[in-house]
N, C-alpha and C positions, 0 to 999 in steps of 0.2 A: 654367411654366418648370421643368424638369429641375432638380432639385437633386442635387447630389454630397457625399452626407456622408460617405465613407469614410475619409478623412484623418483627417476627426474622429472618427470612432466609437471607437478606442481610448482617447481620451481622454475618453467620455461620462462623466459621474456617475453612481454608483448607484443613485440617485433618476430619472435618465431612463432607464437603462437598465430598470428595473424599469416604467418608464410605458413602454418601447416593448414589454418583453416582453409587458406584460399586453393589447398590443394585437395580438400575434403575429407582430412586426417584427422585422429584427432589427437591429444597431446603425447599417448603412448605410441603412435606411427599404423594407427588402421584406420581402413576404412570403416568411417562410421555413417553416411548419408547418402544420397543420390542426390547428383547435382542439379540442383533449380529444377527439379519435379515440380509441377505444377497443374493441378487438375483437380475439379472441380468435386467436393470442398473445401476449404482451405480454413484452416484455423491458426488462431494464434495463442499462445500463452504467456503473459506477461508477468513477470516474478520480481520482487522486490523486496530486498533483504533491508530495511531499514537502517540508518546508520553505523552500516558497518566497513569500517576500515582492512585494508590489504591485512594488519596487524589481526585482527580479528579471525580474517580465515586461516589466517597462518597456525595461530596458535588451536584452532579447533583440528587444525589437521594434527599435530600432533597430539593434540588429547585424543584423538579416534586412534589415530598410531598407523594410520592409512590412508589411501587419497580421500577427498572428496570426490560425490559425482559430480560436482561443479568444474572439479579441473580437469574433467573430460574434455569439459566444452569450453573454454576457455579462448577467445578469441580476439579482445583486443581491450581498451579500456577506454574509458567514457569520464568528460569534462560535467561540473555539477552545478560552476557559477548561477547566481540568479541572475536578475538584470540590475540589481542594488546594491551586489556583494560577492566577495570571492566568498564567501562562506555562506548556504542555502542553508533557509529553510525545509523544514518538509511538504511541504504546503507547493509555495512557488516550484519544488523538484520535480511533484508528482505534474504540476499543470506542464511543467515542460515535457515530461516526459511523456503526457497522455495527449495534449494539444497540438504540442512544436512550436509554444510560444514560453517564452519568461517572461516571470513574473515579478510581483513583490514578495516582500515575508509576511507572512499569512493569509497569500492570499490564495483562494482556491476556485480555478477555471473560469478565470479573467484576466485582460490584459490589464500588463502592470499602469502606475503614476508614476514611479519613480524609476529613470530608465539612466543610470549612470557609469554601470560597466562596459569598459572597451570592448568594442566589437558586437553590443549590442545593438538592435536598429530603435529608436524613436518611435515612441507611441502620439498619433495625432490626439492633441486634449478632449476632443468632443472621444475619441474611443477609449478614454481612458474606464477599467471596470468593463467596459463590454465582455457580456459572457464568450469564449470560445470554444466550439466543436471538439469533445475529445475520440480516443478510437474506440469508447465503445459504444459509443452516439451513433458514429460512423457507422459501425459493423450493425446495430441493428436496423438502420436502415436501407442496410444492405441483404437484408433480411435474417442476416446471422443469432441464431441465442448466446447469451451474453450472462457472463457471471462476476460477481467481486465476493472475494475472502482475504479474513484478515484473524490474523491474532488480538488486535484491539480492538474497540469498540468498532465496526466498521465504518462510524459516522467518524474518526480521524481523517486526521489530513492527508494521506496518500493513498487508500482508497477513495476517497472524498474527491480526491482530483482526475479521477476516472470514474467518477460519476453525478458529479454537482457542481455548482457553481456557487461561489459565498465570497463576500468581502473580506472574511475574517472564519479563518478555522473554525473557530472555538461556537459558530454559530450550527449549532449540531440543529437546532429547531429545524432551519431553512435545510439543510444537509441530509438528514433524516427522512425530513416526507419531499424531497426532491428523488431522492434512490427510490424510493414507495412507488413512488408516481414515474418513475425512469420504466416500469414494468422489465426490467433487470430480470432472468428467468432463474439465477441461482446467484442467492444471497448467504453464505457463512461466516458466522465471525460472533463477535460480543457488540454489547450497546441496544440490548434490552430495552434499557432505562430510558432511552430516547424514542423508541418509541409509544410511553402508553404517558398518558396527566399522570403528574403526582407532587412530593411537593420536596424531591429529591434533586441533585443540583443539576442535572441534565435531563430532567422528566420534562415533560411537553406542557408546555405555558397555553400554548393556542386551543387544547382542550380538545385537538382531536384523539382519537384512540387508531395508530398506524396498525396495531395488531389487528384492530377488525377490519380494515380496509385492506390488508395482507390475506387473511381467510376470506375477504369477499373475490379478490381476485386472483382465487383459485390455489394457491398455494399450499402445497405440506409444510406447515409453521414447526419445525423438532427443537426441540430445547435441548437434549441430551445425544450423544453417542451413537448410542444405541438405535432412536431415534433415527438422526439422520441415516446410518449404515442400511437399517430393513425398510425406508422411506424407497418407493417404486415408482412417486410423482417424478412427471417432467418440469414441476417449479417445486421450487426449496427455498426455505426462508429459516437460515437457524440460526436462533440466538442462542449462544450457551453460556452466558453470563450477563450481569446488567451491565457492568464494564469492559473490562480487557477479559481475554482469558489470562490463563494460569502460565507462565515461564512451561517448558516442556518438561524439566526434570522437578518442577513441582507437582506437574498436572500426573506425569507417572507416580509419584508418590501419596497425591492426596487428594488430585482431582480427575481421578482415571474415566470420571462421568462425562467430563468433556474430550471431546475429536480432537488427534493430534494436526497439525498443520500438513502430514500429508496423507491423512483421511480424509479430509477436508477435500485436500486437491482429486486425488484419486473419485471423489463420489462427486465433484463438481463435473471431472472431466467423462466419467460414467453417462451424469446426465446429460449435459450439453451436449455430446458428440453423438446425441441420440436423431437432433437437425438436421436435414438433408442438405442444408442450406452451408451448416459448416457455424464454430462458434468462434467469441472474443471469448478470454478470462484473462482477470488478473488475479494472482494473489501476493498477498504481502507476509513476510515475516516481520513483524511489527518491534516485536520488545527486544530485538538487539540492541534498536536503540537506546529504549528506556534502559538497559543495563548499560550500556554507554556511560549513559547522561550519570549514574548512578556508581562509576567506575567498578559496576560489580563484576568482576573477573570469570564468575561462577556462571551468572546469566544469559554473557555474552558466548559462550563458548554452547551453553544450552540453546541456544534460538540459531545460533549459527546453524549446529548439526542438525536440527527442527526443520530449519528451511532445507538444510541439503537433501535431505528426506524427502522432501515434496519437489526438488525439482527432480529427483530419481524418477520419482512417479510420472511426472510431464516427458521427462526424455524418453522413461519404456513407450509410454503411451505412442510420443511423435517418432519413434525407430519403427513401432510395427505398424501406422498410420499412412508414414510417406508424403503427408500434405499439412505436417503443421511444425510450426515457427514457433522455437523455445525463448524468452530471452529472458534473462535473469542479470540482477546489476542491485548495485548500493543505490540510492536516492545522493548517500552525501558520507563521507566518512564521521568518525564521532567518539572521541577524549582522547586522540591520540594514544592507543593502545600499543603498547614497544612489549616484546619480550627482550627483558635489559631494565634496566634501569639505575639509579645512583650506586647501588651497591655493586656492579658490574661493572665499573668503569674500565678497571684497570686486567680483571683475570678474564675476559670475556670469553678468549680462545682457548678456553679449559676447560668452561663448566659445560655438562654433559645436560642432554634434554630434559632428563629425569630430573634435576633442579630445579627445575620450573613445572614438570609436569605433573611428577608425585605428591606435590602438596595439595594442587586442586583437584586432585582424583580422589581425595580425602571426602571432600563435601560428595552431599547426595541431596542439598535444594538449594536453591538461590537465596541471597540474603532475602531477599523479601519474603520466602516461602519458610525460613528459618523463621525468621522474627514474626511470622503469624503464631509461633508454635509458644513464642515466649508469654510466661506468665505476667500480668501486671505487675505487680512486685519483685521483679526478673527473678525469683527463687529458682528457674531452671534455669537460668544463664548459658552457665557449663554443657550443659545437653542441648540449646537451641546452637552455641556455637558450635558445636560438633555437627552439627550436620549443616555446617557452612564450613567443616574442614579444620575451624579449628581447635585441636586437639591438644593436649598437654599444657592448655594454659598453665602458665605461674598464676603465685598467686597474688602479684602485685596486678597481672594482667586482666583478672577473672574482675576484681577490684574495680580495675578501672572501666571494666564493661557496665555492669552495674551502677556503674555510677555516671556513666557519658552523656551527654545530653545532646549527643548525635550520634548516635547508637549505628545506623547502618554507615555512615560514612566512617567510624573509626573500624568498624568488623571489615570492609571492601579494604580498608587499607591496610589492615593488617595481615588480610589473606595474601593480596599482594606484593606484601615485602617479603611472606616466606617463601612467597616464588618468583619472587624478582622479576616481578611487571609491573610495565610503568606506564601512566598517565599524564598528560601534558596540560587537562582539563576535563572542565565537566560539560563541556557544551559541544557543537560540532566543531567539524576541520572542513580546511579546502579542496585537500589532495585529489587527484583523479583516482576513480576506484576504478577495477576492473572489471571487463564485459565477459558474459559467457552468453552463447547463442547454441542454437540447433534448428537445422533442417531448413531447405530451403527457403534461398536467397533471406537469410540470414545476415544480423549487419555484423561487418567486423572492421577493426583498425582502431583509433584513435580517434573518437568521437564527441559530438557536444550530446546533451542529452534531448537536444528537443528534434536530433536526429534519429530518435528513437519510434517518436510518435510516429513521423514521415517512411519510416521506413514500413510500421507496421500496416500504416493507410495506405502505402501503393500494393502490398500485398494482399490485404484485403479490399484492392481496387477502388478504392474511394480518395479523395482529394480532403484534405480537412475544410482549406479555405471556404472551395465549394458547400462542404454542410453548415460549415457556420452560418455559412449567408442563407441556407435554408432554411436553420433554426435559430437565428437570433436577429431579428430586425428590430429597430427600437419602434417601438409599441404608438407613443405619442408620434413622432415624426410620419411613420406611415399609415397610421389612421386618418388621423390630419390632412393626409395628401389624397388620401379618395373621400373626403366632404365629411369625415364625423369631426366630432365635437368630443374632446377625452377629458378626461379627472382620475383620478388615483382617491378613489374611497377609504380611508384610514380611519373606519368608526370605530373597527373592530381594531387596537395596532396590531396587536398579533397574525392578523391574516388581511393585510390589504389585496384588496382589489383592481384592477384596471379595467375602468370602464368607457365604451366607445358606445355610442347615440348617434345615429340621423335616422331623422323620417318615424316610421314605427320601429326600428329597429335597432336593439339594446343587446351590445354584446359584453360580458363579464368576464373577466380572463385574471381568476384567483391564483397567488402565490405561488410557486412552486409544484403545479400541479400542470399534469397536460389534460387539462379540461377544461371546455369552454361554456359557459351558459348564454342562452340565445333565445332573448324575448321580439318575435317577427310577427306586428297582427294580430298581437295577445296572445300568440301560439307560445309555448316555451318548449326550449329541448336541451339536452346536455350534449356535449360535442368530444369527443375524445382524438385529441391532434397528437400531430408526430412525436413534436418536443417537451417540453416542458418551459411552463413560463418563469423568468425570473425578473427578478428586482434589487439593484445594487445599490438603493435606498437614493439614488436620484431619479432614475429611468428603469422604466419594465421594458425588457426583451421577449417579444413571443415570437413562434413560427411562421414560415410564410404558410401555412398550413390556416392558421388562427387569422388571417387577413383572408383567405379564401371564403370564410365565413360571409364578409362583407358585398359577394355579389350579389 
């Protein structure tokens, strides 16, 4: 007899979903893959829904009123601690998850100072800040093309961590023109603003212009949609906002100029898989989060469905491919999102979907996309909250809109109560979130996150440890040890330098950049090395590449 498990499958346990993976099934009972295929090229795509809670998918599935393509693949779930907290930042989640190391809170693709969580290992003090190899460092040195996309600025912190190394997130300077200088072959997302001088709060201090160094090294640079969709380069560079982009169900209503999240994915994986070689990608669904952090109900259920759209696109891709690794996962969950809350206590086993579903089916933009619409003098109130769902205000209510002096936190709350969803805070949580993978040797079970990285570096056969020690030696210690003489030049602060001297020969190894300048015999020459150099504002790390210089 024909069984029908679809209905159920999003509500499998982790424990069968892990027994049906390992059996090559997927959560409706078929086959969906060939077992540990493996043949030369091999790609991977890395997906990452930003702050989003078990709660979170939950409730977008019933807003859709059908599965997700996420609970296809659904196979086991994944631990998010840092190495300083049962509760991650985004930052330390992305380094674990792109390196196979923890971190601290803010910090991005270095090993932690502060190492206090059980079970994690001790960092020796002199490594403390040392940059670490992530996998798409790896993969291009494995000769693979390599992408990062994001819904926010790209220069945040969990693309940031699969492609830069910084003490501190919030250093988009050093983050920005390290991705530039990563020659990364497909770049999509927002954060414009960091790349050109201006005198806006994330515009470029150091006075270079990333734009023109992006057109010098060949890239289609698309601002728009459109743009990116009829762009036929094998490099892509698109910004389509100076910040974040637009929430999904804003950008369908008012910013249809910019790529959805899985247009984005769809034209990265176009390009990329164009390689003989075989690619890395990551992309991120970013503003779950920020609707999190913002308990907006409306937004989180928008960026959810955003993202499951773009790993549709990755799984058709990897079904008729055969040679490439899907995996999609939280970073960290984030407000505790409950369908339920105080007003539920007692009739819970009563109230029917539609009491929580009907009310948010109401809105058609996120509070933030609302509250762009309102007038200074809130004269449209009435009609910005209506198209955040709330409708029939009284008119004690309308009152008290107008007059709030936290305007989106009192509209989040009250869309909220009339769907009886509840928040536990505004910040993140610790919970383990769920894993969904695809296609061969795929990871599944009950995982920490920095088993993520490791998994994706033995399939794209590389070792992390091994690249780091390729690409990050400390600069002073091993110049020193083959007879130069080093200083750290800080004329310019914004762009220091690391300088190494003997004999006639002067080698310069600037910031964040894989380029070396080499004065030998009053010859000079510019040098373009593996890696990239960095600086953790006590010690420069460069390549063994940039010591090769030295013979």
């Amino acid at each position: 007899m024909k069984r029908n498990f679809k209905k159920k499958a999003a509500g499998i346990s982790i424990a069968a979903a892990v027994a049906i993976s390992s059996l090559g099934l997927a959560a409706n009972g078929t086959v969906t893959e060939a077992n540990n295929k493996k043949n030369e090229p091999t790609n991977v795509i890395m997906m990452v829904m930003d702050g989003t809670s078990a709660g979170a998918t939950n409730l977008a599935r019933w807003y859709k009123g059908e599965d997700l393509a996420m609970d296809q693949i659904l196979v086991g779930g994944m631990r998010t601690h840092s190495a300083e907290s049962a509760i991650t930042d985004s930052a330390p989640a992305a380094t674990a998850l792109a390196t196979g190391n923890k971190s601290n809170d803010k910090v991005v693709g270095l090993l932690p100072k502060i190492v206090n969580t059980p079970g994690v290992d001790p960092v020796d003090p002199e490594d403390t800040y040392k940059p670490v190899a992530n996998v798409l460092e790896g993969a291009q040195l494995r000769g693979k093309a390599t992408g990062i996309i994001s819904t926010s600025e790209i220069q945040h912190a969990t693309p940031a961590g699969f492609s830069a190394h910084a003490v501190h997130r919030s250093n988009y300077q050093d983050i920005a023109e390290q991705q530039v200088y990563q020659e990364i072959d497909v770049v999509l997302g927002g954060g414009k603003e960091s790349l050109l001088p201006g005198t806006t709060k994330n515009a470029r201090v150091d006075g270079e212009n990333l734009v023109e160094v992006i057109d010098e090294n060949g890239y289609d640079f698309v601002e728009t949609k459109e743009e990116l969709l009829n762009s036929k380069s094998d490099k892509l560079w698109g910004a389509f906002a100076p910040s974040a982009l637009a929430y999904d169900f804003d950008r369908q209503a008012t910013n249809d100029e910019q790529p959805s999240l899985a247009e984005m994915t769809k034209k990265g994986i176009e390009t990329l898989s164009k390689d003989e070689d075989g690619f890395f990608m990551f992309v991120e669904g970013s503003k779950v989060d920020w609707a999190a952090h913002a308990n907006d109900t409306i937004g989180i259920i928008s960026d959810v469905l955003a993202f499951d759209a773009a790993v549709k696109e990755a799984v058709d891709f990897a079904k008729a491919d055969g040679n490439t690794m899907v995996i999609a996962v939280s970073d960290h969950g984030n407000s505790g999102i409950t369908i339920g809350n105080m007003n539920t206590n007692s009739n819970y086993p009563e109230i029917p979907v539609s009491t929580y579903i009907n009310p948010l089916k109401k809105a058609s933009m996120t509070v933030e996309g609302a509250l762009k619409t309102l007038k200074p003098d809130r004269s449209n109130m009435k009609e910005a909250a209506e198209l955040y769902g709330l409708d029939n205000l009284t008119e004690e209510e309308l009152r008290a809109l107008k007059q709030s002096k936290k305007l989106q936190a009192d509209m989040t709350k009250m869309l909220a109560e009339r769907a009886n969803i509840g928040f536990t805070t505004g910040g993140h949580t610790g919970e383990d979130v769920f894993l969904y993978a695809y296609g061969p040797s795929k990871p599944f079970g009950l995982l920490d996150n920095t088993d993520i990285a490791k998994t994706m570096a033995e399939y794209m056969e590389f070792d992390l440890g091994k690249t780091t020690d390729k690409l990050f030696v400390n600069a002073k210690e091993s110049f020193e040890n083959k007879g130069y003489t080093t200083r750290i030049d800080v004329t310019d602060a914004n762009n220091p330098v690391f300088i190494a001297e003997k004999n006639k020969i002067t080698i310069k190894l600037p910031i964040n950049k894989n380029i070396a300048h080499v004065t030998q015999n009053k010859k000079a020459y510019t040098k373009t090395l593996e890696g990239i150099t960095v600086y953790n504002g006590k010690d420069f790390y460069v390549s063994k590449d940039a010591l090769n210089l030295s013979k």
